[in-house]
N, C-alpha and C positions, 0 to 999 in steps of 0.2 A: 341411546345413540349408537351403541357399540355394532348392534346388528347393520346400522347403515352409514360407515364409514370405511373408507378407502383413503391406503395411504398410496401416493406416487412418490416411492425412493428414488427421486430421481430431477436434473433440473428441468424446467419446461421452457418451451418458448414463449417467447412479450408474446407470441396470439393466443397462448393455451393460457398461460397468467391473465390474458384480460378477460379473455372466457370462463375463465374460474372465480376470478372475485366478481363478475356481471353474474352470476349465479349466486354467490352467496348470500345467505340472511345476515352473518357473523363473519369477521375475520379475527382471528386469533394469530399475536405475534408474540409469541413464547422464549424469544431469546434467553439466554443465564446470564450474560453478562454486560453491567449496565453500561462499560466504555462502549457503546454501540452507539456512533453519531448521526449516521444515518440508515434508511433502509426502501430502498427503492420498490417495493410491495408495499408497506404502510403509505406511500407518499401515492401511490396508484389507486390505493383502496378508500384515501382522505375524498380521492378527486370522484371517486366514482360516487362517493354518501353512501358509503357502508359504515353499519356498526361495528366498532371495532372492541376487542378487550387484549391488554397486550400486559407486558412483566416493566417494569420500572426504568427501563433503560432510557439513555437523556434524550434521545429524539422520539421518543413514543411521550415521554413526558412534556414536554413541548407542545407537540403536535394534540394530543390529546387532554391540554389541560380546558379549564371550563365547559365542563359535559361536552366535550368530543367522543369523548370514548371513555372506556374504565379502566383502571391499572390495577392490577393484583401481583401481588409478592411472586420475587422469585422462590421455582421448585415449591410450589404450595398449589397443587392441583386439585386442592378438594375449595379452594378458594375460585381457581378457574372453572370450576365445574357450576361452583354456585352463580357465579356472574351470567356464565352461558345460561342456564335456565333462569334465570330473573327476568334476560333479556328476550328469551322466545316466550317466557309467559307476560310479559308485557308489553305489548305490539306499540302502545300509543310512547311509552317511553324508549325506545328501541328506535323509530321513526323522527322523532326529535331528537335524538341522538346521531340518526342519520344528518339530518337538515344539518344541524350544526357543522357536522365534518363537510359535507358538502359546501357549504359556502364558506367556510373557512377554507377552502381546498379552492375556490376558485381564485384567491390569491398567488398560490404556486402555477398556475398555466403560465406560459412563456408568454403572451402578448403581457401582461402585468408583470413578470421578474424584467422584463426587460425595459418598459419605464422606468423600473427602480434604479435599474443601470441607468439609467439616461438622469435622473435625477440625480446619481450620486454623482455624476462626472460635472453635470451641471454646477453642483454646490461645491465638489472638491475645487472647478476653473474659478468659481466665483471668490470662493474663500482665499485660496491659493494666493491668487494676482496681488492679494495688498500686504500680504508676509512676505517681502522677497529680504534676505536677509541684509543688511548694508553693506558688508563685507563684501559680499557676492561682486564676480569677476567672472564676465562674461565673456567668449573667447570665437572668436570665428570656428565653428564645427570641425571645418577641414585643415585648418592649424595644425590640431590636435587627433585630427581622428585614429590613429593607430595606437594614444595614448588611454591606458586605464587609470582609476581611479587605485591607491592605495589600498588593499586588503584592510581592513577596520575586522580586528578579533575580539572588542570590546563583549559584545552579546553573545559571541562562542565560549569565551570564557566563563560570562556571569551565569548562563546556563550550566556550569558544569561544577560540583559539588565534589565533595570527598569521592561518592559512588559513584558519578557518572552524568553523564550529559541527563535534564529534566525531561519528559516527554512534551510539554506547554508551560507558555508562559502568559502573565497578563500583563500585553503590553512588551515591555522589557524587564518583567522581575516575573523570575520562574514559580511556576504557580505549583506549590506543592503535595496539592488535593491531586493531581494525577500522577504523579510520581514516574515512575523509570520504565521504560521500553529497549528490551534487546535490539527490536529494530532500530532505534533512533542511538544508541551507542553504538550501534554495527555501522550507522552514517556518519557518525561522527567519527568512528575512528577512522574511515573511507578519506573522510576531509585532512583529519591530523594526517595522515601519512602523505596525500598529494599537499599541503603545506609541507610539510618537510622537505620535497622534493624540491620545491621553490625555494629552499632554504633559509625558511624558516624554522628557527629553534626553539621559541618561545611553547609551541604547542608540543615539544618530545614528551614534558610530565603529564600532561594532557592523555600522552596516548598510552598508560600504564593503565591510567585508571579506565579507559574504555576498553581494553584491553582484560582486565580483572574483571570488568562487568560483564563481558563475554563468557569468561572464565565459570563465574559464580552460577552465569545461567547455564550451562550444559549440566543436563539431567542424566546421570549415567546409567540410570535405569528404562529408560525411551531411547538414549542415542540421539536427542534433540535437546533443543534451547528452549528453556522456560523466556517467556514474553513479559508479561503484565507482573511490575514488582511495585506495592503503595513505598508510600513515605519511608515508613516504618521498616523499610530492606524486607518486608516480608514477600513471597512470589504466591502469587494469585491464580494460579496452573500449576500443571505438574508439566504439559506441555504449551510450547509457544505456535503461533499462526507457519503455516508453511511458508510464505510470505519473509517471516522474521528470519525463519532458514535461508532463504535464498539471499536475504540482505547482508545473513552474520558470513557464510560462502563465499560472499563476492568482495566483504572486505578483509576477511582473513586470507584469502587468495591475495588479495592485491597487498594487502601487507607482508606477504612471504617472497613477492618478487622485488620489491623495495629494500626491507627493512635491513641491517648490517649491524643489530642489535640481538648479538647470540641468547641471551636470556629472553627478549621477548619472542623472538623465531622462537623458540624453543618449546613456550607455550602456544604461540601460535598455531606454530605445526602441529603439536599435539591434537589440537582442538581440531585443526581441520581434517586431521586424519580420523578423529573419533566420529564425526558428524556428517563428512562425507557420503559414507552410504546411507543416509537416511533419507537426501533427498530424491532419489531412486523410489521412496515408497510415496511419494507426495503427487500429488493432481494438479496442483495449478503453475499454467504457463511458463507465469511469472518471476514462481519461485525458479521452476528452470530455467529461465533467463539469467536471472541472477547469478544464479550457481555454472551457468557457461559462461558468462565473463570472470568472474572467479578465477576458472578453471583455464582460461586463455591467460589470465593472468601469471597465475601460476607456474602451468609449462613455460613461459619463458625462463623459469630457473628451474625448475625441473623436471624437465624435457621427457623423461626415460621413467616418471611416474606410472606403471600401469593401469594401477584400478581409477589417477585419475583422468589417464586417456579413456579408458571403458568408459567410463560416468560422462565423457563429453560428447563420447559418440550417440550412448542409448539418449542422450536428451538430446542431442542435435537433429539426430531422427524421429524424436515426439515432437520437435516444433513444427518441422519440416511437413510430417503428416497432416500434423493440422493444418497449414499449409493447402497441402493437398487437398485436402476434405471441407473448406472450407471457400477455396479462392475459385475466382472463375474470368471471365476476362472482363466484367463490367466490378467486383472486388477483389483485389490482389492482394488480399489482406490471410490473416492464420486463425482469425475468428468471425464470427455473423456480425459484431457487432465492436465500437469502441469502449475500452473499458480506460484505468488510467496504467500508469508509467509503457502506454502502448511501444514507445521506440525501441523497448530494450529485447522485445522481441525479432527484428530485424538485427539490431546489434551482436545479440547472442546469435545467430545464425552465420550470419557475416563474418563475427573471430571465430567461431569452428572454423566455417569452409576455409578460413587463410592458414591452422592449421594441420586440421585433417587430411591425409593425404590420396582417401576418397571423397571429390568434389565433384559428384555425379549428382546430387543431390541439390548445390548452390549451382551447378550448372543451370538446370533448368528454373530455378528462383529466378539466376539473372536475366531470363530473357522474358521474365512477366513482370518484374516489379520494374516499374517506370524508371527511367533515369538510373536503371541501376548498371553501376562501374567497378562490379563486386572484383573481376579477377584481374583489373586495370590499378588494382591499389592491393593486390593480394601481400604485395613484398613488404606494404608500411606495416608500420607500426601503428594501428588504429585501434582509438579507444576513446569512444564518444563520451565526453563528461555528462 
């Protein structure tokens, strides 16, 4: 096979991805790491009834169990090699192979997910109406409508161990098969600190130990955050998702403009000063998002930072291009398509231009994104939860 493959280093478009597995005999989905929940090319290639052969991970194992497709070991390619030719010297078993993923995939089209939806609201209204609790005090809506409901820290807490916030839980008891996430302590410490602000005390010990987990994960050999840590405190990478950087970024920034706690500043600053320039070397959006509210963060206490005013400009001008390169007057968007935590891309844009003191750039943003009141609110204090 070697003579007649081509790799494309590169991503493609939804019309070049359907054009390519509508071509395939085999799809191979080779991931290393089995925390992979989903993957929106197996879920396109189920629906088309292609053979597939894929590594272990939980949504290929799902998706592929009862002869759908074949699994083979991670990093074990002389095992992928054998599957591949079993399946092109067997055409009649390759083609049942197909069938199966095929109608198994006609499950996932939207006119059926969307019954399901309809069904479950059905059975949650149905079930619902005969539990209402006795206790229960019903209240004219408009009485009360400016009043909240009390902060309930019960599940923030039980989520949270010697080491650190869990990654999942079942239910409401932390499930300890998945163990710990940089990113999911870097939210958590986000929350401990805007709790503190509402002054709440209960969560300061709280914020040591996410705090420490951050700590533990900087690699000081990469200049980044190790991610994926099991049960066992062991780390699962040497590095963590760019993703997880822009989330540790955005809450060690926002803990340096809050925090009045000289020992934890103290590590914090550390850490954000060591990891800072690392998000300069990373690709996704995202993570720049992240790391410009961070950094808006930040400047409010230290205003006269250089490299982190540099670091807000050169990412304020990679959104901004995509931006450019992307919007048009029927999409006034920074990408082709929606992906998730979409808002924080206009967010991070929005605290640049209020401030960077060249807004040449959000000038022209405001006059294409609908409804936008970007330099009519430049003086607040804006910071979208």
């Amino acid at each position: 096979m070697e003579k007649n493959v081509i790799f494309y280093n590169r991503f493609v478009t939804i019309d070049e991805l359907i054009e390519f597995i509508g071509a395939a005999d085999i799809y191979i989905t080779p991931y290393l790491n089995e925390a992979q929940i989903t993957s929106g090319t197996l879920a396109y290639t189920m629906g088309a009834g292609k053979a597939v052969i894929s590594t272990p991970y939980w949504y290929a194992e799902e998706l592929l169990a009862e002869g759908r497709g074949v699994i083979t070991p991670f990093k074990d390619s002389d095992a992928l090699a054998k599957q591949v030719i079993n399946l092109l010297d067997n055409e009649a078993e390759r083609h049942a192979m197909r069938k199966r993923a095929y109608l198994f995939g006609r499950k996932m089209i939207w006119s059926e997910v969307a019954q399901k939806y309809m069904e479950s609201f059905e059975r949650a209204r149905s079930e619902r109406r005969h539990f209402i609790p006795a206790a229960s005090k019903f209240t004219h809506k408009d009485k009360h409508l400016r009043e909240l409901p009390p902060i309930k820290l019960d599940h923030f807490i039980i989520l949270t161990d010697d080491t650190g916030i869990f990654q999942h839980a079942l239910f409401t008891v932390p499930n300890y098969a998945h163990g710990y996430t940089t990113d999911d302590n870097a939210r958590a410490l986000l929350v401990a600190n805007l709790l503190e602000q509402l002054g709440i005390k209960t969560v300061k010990d709280l914020t040591y130990r996410y705090l420490a987990f951050l700590g533990y994960a900087f690699n000081d050999q990469t200049g980044r955050f190790r991610n994926f840590m099991d049960y066992q405190r062991r780390w699962l990478e040497d590095t963590g998702s760019e993703h997880s950087l822009g989330r540790s970024l955005l809450a060690l920034g926002t803990w340096l403009r809050h925090s009045n706690t000289a020992v934890q500043s103290n590590t914090a600053g550390w850490l954000y000063e060591q990891t800072l320039p690392a998000i300069l070397a990373t690709t996704s959006p995202r993570a720049w998002a992240f790391s410009l509210i961070g950094i808006y963060e930040y400047l409010q206490k230290f205003a006269g930072d250089r490299r982190a005013n540099n670091v807000r400009d050169e990412l304020a001008q990679r959104i901004f291009t995509l931006y450019k390169q992307n919007s048009s007057k029927k999409w006034r968007w920074f990408e082709q398509e929606l992906s998730y935590c979409n808002p924080v891309l206009s967010q991070a844009l929005i605290l640049s231009g209020v401030s960077m003191k060249d807004k040449k750039c959000l000038k022209q943003v405001s006059t294409r994104l609908p409804g936008s009141q970007i330099f009519n609110i430049q003086k607040r204090d804006i910071l979208f939860r």
